[in-house]
C-alpha positions, 0 to 999 in steps of 0.5 A: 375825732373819728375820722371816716374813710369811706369807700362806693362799690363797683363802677362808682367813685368818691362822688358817690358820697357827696351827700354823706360827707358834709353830715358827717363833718357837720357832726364833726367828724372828719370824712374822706371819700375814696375813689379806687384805682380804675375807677372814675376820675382815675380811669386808665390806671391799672388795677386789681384787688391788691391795688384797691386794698393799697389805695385804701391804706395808703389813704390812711396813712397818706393822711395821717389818720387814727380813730379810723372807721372804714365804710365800704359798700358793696364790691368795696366790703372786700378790699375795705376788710383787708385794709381793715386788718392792715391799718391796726391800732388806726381803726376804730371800727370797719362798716360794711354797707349792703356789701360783700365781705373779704373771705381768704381766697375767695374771689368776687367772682366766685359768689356771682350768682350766676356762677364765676365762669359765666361771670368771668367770660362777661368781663373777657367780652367787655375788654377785662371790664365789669360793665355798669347796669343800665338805668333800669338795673336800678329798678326796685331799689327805692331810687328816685328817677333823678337818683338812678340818672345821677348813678348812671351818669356817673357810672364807669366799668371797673376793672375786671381784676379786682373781682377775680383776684382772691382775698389774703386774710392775715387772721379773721375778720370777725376779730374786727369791731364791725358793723353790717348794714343790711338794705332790706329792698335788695333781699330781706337777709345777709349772704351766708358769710355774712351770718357767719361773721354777725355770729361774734360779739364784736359784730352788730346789724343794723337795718335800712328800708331802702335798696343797695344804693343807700348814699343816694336814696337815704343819704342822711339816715346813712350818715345817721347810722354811721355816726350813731355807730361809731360814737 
């Protein structure tokens, strides 16, 4: 049985697939939603990106699973990659939602796009966190006002460390089978490492007609694509 471990981005934590996972199970797969240290219901838990690569290991092995697909959306593309080459013959394929990608020392903060020094003194300003949008960040992304509500209310900032610390790549990540779902109202193409990684044969795109967010604007076509993916 394929077993999803999936993964929500910054500030969001395993509530943010509540509409994914009773799809996924009633295809029956097993699926497991992960909330990362710091965030969410484990606020105050000290943590940086090596501690959210562990909390996604440690889930698989804590459980046991193999035929393992690990699904990570945005932020979470980056520790759910490292994790991906630590889990071995366990992982059956890795799906990176809307997401960032693991590139060896490289940090989060150093694609910001307004560049990490600016980026980094927004986290120092704000206690080492990364604030969550306002509901009108969410603007533009084919939510629906409820939607936006939900994400908002359930926000929390995330800790800063895990967006300064670099990744640690054993070997390349275009190794992995991997699937990369593009959310086309958050721009039309993938970042450039990205493009690069769609370059191997064992690397597929898929596309979606909604915004960042697709686990709550389109949560059963995201189910859909995940397991249409990893039959």
């Amino acid at each position: 049985m394929t077993e999803f471990v999936l993964v929500a981005g910054a500030w969001l934590g395993s509530w943010a697939w509540d509409e994914v996972v009773p799809e996924l199970r009633a295809a029956g797969c097993g699926a497991h939603a992960v909330t990362l240290s710091g965030l969410a219901e484990r606020q105050g838990t000290p943590a940086g990106q090596r501690t959210h690569v562990d909390d996604i290991v440690a889930e698989v092995e804590r459980l046991d699973l193999r035929d393992v697909v690990l699904v990570g959306h945005s932020y979470a593309g980056i520790p759910v990659g490292q994790a991906a080459l630590r889990i071995g013959g366990r992982l059956a394929r890795v799906v990176f939602v809307d997401s960032e990608i693991p590139v060896d020392g490289v940090s989060f903060a150093a694609n910001w796009w307004q560049g990490q020094e600016r980026f980094e003194a927004s986290l120092a300003e704000n206690g080492g966190f990364w604030e969550p949008l306002t509901a009108d960040g969410y603007d533009g992304q084919g939510l629906t006002s409820e939607q936006i509500a939900r994400i908002a209310a359930g926000a929390t900032p995330h800790p800063g460390a895990s967006l300064t610390e670099p990744a640690v790549l054993p070997r390349p990540l275009d190794e992995l089978p991997a699937t990369y779902v593009k959310c086309l109202l958050d721009g039309p193409e993938p970042n450039d490492d990205v493009a690069d990684a769609l370059r191997s044969e064992r690397w597929r795109l898929v596309e979606m007609d909604t915004g960042h967010w697709p686990m709550f604007s389109q949560p059963h076509e995201l189910a859909r694509i995940l397991f249409d993916e990893c039959r």
